[in-house]
LUMVO-133507 format. One line per 3 residues: number of its first residue (from 1); their letters; for each residue x, y, z of C-alpha. Coordinates in steps of 0.25 Angstrom, whole numbers, plus 5000, padded with zeros to 4 digits. Layout:
N
NUM) A) X:Y:Z; ...
// end
This chain:
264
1) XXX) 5026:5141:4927; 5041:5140:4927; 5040:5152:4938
4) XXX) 5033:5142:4947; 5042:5131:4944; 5055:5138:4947
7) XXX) 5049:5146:4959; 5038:5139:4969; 5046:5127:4972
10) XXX) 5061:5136:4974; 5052:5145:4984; 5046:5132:4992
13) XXX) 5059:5128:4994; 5066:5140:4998; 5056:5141:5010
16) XXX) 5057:5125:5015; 5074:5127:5014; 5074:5140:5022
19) XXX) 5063:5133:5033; 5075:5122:5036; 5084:5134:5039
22) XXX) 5072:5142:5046; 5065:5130:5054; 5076:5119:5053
25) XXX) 5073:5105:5046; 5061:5100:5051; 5052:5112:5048
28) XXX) 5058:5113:5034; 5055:5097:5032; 5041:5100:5035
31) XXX) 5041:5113:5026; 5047:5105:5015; 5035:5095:5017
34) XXX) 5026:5106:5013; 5025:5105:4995; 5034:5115:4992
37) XXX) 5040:5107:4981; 5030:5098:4974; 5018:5109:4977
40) XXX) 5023:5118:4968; 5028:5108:4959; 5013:5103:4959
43) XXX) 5007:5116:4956; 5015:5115:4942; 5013:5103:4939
46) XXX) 4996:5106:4939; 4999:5121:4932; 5006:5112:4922
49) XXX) 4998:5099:4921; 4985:5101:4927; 4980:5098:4940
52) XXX) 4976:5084:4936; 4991:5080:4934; 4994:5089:4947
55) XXX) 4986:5081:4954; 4991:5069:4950; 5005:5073:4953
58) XXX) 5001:5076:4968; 4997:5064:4970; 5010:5058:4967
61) XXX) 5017:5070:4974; 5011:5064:4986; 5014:5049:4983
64) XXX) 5031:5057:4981; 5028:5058:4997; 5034:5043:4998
67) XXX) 5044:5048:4988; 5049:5060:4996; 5049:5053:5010
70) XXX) 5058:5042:5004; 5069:5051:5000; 5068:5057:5014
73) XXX) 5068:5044:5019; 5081:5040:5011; 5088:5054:5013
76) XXX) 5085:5053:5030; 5091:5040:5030; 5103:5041:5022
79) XXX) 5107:5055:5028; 5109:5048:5040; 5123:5041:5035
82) XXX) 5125:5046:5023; 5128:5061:5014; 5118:5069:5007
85) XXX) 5120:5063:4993; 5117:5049:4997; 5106:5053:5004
88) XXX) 5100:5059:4994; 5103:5049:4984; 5095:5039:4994
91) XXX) 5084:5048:4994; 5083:5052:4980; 5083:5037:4978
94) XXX) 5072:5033:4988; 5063:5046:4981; 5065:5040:4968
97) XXX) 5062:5025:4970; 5049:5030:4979; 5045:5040:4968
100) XXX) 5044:5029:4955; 5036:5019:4965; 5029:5030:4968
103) XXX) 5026:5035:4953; 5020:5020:4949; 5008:5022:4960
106) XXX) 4994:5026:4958; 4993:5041:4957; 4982:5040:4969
109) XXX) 4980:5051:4980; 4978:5039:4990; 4991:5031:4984
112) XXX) 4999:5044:4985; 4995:5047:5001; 4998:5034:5004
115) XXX) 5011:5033:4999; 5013:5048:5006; 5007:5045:5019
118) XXX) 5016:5030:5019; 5029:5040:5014; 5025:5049:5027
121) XXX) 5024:5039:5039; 5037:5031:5034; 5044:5044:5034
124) XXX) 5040:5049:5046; 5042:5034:5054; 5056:5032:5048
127) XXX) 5064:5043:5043; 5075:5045:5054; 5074:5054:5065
130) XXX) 5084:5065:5068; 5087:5070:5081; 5096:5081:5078
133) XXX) 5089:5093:5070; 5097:5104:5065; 5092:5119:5067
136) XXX) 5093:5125:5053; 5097:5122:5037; 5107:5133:5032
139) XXX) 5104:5136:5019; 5114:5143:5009; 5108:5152:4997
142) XXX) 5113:5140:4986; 5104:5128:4995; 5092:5137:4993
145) XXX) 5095:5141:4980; 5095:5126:4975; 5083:5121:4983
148) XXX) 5076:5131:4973; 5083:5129:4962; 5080:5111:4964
151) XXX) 5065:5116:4966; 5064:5122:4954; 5071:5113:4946
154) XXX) 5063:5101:4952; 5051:5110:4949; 5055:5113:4933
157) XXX) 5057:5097:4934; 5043:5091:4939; 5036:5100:4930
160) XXX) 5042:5100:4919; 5042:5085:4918; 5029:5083:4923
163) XXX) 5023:5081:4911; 5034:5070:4907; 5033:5064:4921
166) XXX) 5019:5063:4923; 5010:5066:4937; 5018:5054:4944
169) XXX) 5033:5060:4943; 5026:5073:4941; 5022:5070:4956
172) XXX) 5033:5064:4962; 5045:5073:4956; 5037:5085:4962
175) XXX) 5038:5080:4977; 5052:5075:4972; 5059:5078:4986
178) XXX) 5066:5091:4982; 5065:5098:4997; 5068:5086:5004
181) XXX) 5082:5084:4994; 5088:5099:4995; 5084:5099:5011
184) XXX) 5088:5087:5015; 5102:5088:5005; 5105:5103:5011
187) XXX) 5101:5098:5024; 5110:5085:5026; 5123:5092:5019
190) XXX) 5119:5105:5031; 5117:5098:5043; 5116:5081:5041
193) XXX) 5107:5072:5043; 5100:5076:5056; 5094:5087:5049
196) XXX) 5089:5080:5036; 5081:5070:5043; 5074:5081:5054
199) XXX) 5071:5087:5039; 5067:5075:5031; 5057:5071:5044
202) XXX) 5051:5084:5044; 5048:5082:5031; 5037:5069:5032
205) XXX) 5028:5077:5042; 5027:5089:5030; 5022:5077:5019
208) XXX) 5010:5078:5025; 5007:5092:5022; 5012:5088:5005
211) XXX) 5003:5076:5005; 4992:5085:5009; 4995:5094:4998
214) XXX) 4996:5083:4986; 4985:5074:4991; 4975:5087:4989
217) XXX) 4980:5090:4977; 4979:5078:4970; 4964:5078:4975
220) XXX) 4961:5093:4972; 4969:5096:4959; 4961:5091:4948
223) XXX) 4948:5098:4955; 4952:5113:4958; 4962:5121:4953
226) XXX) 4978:5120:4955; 4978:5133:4964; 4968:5130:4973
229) XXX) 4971:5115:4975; 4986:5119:4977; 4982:5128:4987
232) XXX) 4973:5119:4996; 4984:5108:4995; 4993:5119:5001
235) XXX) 4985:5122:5010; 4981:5109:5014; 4997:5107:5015
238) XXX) 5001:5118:5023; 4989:5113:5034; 4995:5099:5034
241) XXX) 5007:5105:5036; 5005:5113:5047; 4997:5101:5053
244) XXX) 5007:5091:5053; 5017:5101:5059; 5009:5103:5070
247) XXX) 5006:5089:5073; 5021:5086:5074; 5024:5099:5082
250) XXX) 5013:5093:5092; 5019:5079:5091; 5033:5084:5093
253) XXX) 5028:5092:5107; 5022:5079:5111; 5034:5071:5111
256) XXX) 5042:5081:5116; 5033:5084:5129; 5034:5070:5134
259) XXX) 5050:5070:5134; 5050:5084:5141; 5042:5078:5152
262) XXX) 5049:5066:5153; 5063:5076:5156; 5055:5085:5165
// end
């Protein structure tokens, strides 16, 4: 159990850092979408508590949607004027305030999508747009090392106090926006702004694919067994993924074909 803890997460976390200097940041914004954090974080939580409280926990991991697109919201703002450690004061703030309102609702399936799906289509109407995109994230050896080392430790965290926190904090710490802090930290002090916002932006279409996953967990944990149930709702993640990355590919080709004409 302490291997899980102090590996799965560090491992998910080395793969979505290096995408942002192998793809640049929108692809690693959609990557970090995927649960590579709270996944994992999940899957203890049921090996220690049973799926019953898994379950449960899901659910608000997909209710933390709201929480997570609100420090987004905060940080892409704030960057735009103001340094790192402001903006991530702002955000932190915002995730806070979102996560206790959050904590006192109804620990309903239908509750938590709607509060996901509302957290989605706010995000994607009015975070800010970027027109300036930069090509790559240099990573040194020590920004790796700590992304690791802070998933690991928000790993030991959540589960360690789970039984003190209960399913509601259980579920909202393990979608504690983790990724979207050492990225969009490392990325603002590396190359400004611009490069957050493009990151942060490609992050709401990839919510889609973690609502799929929670949402079928919270309905299949307490009937088959935590493998099993873990893998569909990966699965059923990775096809949502793939689905809504195509979509936006197909979309971004429509609008671009109607401006090349109009040049010609």
């Amino acid at each position: 159990m302490l291997a899980l803890k102090l590996t799965l997460v560090p491992l998910f976390l080395l793969v979505v850092s290096m995408s942002g200097k192998w793809w640049g940041p929108s692809i690693a914004g959609w990557l970090a979408g995927l649960p590579v954090v709270a996944g994992p974080i999940l899957f203890i939580l049921v090996l220690a508590h049973g799926p019953v409280f898994g379950a449960r926990a899901a659910t608000l991991s997909l209710s933390a949607i709201l929480a997570s697109e609100a420090f987004n919201f905060a940080y892409a703002w704030t960057c735009r004027s103001r340094t790192w450690p402001v903006a991530l004061v702002v955000g932190l703030t915002a995730w806070f305030i979102s996560a206790c309102g959050l904590s006192t609702l109804p620990t309903s399936p239908t509750w938590a999508a709607i509060a996901a799906l509302a957290a989605v289509c706010f995000g994607q109407s009015f975070l800010p747009r970027s027109s300036t995109i930069a090509a790559g994230a240099p990573l040194t050896r020590s920004d790796l090392i700590g992304r690791m080392v802070a998933g690991a430790v928000l790993t030991v965290l959540v589960t360690s106090l789970s039984g003190w926190a209960g399913t509601a904090w259980s579920g909202l710490l393990a979608v504690f926006p983790l990724l979207g802090i050492v990225l969009s930290v490392s990325s603002h002090r590396a190359h400004g702004s611009a490069f957050v916002i493009s990151l942060l932006r490609g992050m709401v279409l990839g919510r889609f694919s973690f609502a799929a996953f929670c949402l079928l967990l919270s309905f299949s944990l307490p009937y088959q067994r935590p493998l099993v149930a873990f893998a569909e709702a990966s699965a059923l993640a990775m096809i949502v993924q793939w689905s809504t990355k195509r979509m936006a590919t197909m979309q971004r080709v429509k609008i671009v074909k109607p401006d090349v004409v109009a040049t010609d």
